[in-house]
Residue frames relative to the residue before (quaternion, step in Angstrom):
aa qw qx qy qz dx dy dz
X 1.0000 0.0000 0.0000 0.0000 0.00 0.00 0.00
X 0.4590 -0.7065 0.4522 0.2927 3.58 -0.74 0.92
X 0.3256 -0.7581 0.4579 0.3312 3.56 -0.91 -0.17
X 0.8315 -0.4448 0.0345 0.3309 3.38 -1.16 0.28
X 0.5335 0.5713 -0.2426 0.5746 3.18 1.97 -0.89
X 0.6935 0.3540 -0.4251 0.4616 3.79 0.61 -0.64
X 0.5032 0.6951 -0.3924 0.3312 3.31 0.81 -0.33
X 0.5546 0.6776 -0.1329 0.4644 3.10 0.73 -1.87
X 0.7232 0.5250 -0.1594 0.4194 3.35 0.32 -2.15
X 0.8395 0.3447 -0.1373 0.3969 3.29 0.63 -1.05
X 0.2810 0.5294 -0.4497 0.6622 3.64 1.74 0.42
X 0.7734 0.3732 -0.3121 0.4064 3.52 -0.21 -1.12
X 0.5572 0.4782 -0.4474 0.5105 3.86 0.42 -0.84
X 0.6412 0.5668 -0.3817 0.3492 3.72 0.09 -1.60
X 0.7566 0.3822 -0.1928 0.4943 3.38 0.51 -1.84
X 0.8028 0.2250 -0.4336 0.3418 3.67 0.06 -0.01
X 0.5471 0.6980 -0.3425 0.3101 3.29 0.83 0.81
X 0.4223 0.7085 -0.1194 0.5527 1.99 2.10 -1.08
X 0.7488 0.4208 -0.2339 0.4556 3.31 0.62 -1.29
X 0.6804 0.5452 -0.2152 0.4399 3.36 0.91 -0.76
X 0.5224 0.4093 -0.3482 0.6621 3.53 1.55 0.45
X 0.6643 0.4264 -0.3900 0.4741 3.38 0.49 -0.55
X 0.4513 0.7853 -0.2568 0.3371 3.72 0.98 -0.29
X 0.8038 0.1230 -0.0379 0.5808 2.41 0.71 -1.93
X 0.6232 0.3830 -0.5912 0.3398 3.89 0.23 0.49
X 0.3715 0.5889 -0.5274 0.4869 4.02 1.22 0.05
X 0.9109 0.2268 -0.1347 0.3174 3.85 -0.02 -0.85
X 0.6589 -0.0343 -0.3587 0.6603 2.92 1.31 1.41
X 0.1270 -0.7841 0.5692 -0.2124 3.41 0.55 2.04
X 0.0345 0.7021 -0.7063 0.0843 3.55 -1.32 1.64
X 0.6934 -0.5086 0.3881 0.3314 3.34 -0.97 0.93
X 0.6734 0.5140 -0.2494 0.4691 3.71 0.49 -0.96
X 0.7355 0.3979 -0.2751 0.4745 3.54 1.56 -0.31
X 0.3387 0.7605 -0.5074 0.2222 3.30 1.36 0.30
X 0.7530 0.4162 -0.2971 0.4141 3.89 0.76 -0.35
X 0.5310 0.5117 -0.4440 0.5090 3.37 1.27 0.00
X 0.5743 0.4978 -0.3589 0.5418 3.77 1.46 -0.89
X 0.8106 0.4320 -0.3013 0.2560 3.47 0.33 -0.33
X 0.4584 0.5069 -0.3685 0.6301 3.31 1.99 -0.71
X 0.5942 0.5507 -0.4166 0.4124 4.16 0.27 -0.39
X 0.7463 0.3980 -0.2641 0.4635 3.50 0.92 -1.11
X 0.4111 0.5742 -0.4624 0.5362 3.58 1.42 -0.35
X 0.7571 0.4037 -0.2962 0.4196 3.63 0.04 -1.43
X 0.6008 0.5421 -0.3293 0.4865 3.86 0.87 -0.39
X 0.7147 0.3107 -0.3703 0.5055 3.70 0.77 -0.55
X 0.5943 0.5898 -0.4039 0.3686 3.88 0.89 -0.65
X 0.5122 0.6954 -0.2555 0.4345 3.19 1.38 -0.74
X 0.6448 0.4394 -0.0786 0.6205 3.43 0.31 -1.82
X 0.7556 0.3267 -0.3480 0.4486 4.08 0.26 -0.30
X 0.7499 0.3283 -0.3593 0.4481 3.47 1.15 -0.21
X 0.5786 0.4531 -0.4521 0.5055 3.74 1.06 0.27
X 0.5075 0.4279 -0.4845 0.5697 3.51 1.00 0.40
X 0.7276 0.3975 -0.3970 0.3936 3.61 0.34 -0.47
X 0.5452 0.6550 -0.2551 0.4568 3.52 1.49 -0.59
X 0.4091 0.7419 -0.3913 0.3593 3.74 1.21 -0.69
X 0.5634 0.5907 -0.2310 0.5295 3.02 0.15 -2.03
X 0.8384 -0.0220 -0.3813 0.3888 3.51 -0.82 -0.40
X 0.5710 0.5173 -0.4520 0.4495 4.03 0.20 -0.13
X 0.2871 0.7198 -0.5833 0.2435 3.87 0.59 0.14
X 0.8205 0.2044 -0.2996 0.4420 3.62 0.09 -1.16
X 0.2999 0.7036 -0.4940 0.4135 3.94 0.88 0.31
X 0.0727 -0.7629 0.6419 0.0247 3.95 -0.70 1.30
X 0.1345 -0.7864 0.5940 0.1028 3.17 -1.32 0.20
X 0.3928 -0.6066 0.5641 0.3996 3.69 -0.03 0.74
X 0.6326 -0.5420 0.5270 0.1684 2.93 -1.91 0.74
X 0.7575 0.3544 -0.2755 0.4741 3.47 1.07 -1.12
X 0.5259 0.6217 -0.4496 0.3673 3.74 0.67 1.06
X 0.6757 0.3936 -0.4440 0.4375 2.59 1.29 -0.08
X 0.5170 0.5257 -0.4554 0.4990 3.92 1.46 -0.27
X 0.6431 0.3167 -0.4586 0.5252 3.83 0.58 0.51
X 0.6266 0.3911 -0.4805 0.4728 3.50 0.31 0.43
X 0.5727 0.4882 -0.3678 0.5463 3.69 1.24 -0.81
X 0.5954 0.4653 -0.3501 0.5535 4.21 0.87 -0.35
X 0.4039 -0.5493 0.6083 0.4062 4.04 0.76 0.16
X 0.4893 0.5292 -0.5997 0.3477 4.01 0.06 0.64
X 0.5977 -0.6062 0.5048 0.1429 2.61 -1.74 0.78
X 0.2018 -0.8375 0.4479 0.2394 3.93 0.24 1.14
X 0.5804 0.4191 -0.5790 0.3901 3.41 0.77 0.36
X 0.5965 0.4655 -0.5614 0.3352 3.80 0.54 0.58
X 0.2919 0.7109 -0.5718 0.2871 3.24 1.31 0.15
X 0.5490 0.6394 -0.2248 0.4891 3.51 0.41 -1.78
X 0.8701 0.0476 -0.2519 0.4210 3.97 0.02 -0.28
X 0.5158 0.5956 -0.3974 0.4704 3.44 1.01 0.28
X 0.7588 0.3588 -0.2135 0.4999 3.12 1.31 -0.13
X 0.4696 0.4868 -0.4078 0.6134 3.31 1.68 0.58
X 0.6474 0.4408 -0.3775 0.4939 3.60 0.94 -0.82
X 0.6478 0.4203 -0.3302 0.5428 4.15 0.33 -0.51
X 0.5931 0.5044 -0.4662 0.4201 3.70 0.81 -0.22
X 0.7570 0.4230 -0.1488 0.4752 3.11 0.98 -1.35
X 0.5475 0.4395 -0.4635 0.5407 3.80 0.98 0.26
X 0.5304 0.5252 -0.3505 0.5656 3.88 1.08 -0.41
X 0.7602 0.3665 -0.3319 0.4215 3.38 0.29 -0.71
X 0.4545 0.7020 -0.3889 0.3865 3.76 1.01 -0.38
X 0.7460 0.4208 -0.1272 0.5002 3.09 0.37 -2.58
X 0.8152 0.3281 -0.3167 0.3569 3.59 0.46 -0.52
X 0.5118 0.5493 -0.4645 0.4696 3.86 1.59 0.60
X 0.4601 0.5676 -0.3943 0.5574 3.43 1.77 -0.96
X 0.7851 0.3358 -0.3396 0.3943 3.83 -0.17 -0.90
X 0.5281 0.4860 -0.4756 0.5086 3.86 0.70 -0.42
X 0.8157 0.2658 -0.2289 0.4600 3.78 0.23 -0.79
X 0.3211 0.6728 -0.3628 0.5591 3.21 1.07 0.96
X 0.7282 0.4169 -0.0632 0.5403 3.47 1.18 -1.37
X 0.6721 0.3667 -0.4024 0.5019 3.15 0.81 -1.52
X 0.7020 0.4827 -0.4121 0.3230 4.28 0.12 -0.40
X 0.6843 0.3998 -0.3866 0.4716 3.42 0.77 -0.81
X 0.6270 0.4401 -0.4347 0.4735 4.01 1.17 0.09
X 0.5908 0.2522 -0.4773 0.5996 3.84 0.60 -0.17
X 0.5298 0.5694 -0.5337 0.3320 3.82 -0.03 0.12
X 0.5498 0.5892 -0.1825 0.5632 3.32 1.40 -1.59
X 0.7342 0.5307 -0.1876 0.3796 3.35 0.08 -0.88
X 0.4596 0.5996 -0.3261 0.5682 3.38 1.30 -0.92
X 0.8271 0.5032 0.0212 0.2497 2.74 -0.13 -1.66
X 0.6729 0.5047 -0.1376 0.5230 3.03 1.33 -0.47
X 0.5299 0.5693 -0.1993 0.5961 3.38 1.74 -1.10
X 0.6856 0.5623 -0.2891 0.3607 3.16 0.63 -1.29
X 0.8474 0.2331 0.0190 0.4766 3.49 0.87 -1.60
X 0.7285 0.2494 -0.2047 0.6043 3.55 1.57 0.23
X 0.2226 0.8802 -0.3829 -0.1706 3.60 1.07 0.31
X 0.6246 0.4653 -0.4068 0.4774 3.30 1.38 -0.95
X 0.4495 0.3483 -0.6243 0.5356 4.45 0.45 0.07
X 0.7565 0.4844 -0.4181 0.1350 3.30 -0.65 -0.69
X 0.6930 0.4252 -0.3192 0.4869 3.29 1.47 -1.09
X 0.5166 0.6723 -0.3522 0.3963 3.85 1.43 -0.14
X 0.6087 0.3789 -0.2554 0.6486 3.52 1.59 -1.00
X 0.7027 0.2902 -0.5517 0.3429 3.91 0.13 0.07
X 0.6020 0.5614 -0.4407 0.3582 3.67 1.05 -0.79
X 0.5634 0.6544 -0.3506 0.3626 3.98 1.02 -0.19
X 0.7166 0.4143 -0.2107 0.5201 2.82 1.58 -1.39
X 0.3731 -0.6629 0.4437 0.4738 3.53 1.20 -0.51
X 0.0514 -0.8507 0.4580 -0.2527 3.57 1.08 0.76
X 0.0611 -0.7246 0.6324 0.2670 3.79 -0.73 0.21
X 0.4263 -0.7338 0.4179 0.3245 3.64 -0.89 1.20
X 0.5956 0.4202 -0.5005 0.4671 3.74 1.03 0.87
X 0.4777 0.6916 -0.4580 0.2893 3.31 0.53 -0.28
X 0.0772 -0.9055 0.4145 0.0470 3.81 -0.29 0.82
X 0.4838 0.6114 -0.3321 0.5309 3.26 2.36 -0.14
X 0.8246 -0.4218 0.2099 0.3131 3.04 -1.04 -0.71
């Protein structure tokens, strides 16, 4: 049994095909096709009455907002879905680069601190419970 989205999906395919037939006999419309134009527009409103009836089950189903401005851009919203893995993962870089950024300029600190404050220093690690060899974090 399909599920509610393939469902859905496949109302929608139906109906814009649908429409896309109805298209093309409108834009090179002959009298003799008025009942094929009209059994189409039947098939256009059944359509539209079952993807309304389909809703209902796709209610709890979100969609970011900015899919639909990539579908309004003639993009494809399933690239949505990697552009946002790729910006995750450039985010995730700049923000390992900045964590190891910290963790040196604090064993730097630390040096430095030992170096020129050793007996504060071994007083602030015994507080923290620090081992006084430990040079990471």
């Amino acid at each position: 049994m399909a599920s509610p989205l393939e469902n859905l999906e496949s109302s929608l395919e139906m109906f814009v095909e649908n429409v896309r037939q109805i298209r093309i006999i409108v834009s090179d419309f002959q009298p003799q096709g008025q009942t094929v134009l009209n059994q189409k527009i039947q098939s256009l409103v059944q359509g539209l009455q079952e993807i309304d009836r389909l809703k209902s089950q796709v209610q709890d189903v979100s969609v970011p907002l900015e899919v639909f401005d990539y579908i309004d851009q003639g993009r494809n919203p399933q690239l949505y879905t990697k552009d946002c893995m790729e910006k995750a993962l450039c985010k995730n870089e700049e923000i390992k680069g900045k964590i190891d950024s910290y963790r040196k300029f604090k064993a730097h600190l630390m040096s430095e601190l030992h170096s020129t404050f050793p007996n504060e220093l071994a007083k602030y690690r015994a507080i923290r419970g620090d081992d006084i060899n430990r040079q990471s974090i």
